[in-house]
C-alpha positions as CSV (number, residue, x, y, z in Angstrom):
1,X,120.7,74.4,33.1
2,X,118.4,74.9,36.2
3,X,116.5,72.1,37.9
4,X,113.5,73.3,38.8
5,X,111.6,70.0,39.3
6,X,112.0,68.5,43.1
7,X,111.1,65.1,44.3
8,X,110.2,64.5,47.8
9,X,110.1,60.9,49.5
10,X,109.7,59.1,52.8
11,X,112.4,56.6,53.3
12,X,112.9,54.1,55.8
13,X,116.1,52.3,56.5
14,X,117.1,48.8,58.5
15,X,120.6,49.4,59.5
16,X,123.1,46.4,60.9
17,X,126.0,48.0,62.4
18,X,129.1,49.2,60.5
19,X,126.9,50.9,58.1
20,X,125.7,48.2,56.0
21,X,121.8,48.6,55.5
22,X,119.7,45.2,55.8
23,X,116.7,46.9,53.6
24,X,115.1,50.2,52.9
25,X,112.0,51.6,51.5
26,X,111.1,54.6,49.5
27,X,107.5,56.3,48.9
28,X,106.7,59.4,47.8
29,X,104.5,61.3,49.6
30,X,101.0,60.5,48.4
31,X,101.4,56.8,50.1
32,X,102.3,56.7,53.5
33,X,104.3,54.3,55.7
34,X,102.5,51.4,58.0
35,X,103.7,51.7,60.7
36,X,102.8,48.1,62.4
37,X,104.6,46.6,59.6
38,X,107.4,48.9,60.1
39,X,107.3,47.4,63.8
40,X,107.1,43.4,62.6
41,X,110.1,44.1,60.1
42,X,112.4,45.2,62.8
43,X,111.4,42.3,65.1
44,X,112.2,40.2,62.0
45,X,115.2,41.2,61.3
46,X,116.5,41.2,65.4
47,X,115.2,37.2,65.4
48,X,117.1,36.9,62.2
49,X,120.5,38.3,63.9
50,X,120.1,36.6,67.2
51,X,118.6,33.2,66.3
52,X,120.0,32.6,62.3
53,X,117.0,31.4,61.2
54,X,114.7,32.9,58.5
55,X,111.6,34.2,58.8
56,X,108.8,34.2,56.0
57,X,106.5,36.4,54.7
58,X,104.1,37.9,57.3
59,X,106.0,36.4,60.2
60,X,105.5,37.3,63.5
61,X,107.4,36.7,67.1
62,X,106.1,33.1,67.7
63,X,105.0,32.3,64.5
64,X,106.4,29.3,62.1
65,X,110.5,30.2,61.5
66,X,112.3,28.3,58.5
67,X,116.0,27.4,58.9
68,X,118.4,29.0,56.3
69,X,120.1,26.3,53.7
70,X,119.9,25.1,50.2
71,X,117.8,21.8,51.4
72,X,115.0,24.3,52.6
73,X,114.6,26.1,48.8
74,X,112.3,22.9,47.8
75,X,110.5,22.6,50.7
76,X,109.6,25.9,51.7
77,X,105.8,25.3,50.8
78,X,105.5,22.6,52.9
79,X,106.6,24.6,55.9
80,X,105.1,27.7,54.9
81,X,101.5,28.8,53.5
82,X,100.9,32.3,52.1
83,X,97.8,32.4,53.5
84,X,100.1,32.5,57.1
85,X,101.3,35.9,55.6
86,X,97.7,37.4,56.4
């Protein structure tokens, strides 16, 4: 059997050391990467590995930061908005 069919896709990967991978993306070609967001998920994930805390949707460098733990899964709305994602 001959595959003749080929798929082509734009990946990005967030990598943590040691080869484990924090998160990755994968587009095909017609929809393209955004870069800026690209840019505020790898600040998000460095203040997540230096500081331990948890940043929300949207976040940026100075912006409201939750603190990891089962107490927080309750009151995460009345830290965070969604329209502070935007």
């Amino acid at each position: 059997m001959k595959l003749e069919k080929r798929f082509t896709a734009l990946s990005v990967k967030y990598w943590r050391g040691f080869g484990v991978i924090q998160a990755m993306e994968i587009l095909t070609p017609p929809v393209s990467r955004n870069v800026a967001e690209l840019i505020r998920q790898v600040k998000a994930f460095q203040h997540v590995r230096e500081t331990g805390e948890a940043t929300p949707s949207g976040w940026q460098p100075g912006k409201v930061i939750m603190k990891p733990g089962p107490d927080q899964v309750s009151k995460v709305w009345e830290v965070w908005k969604p329209e502070m994602a935007f």
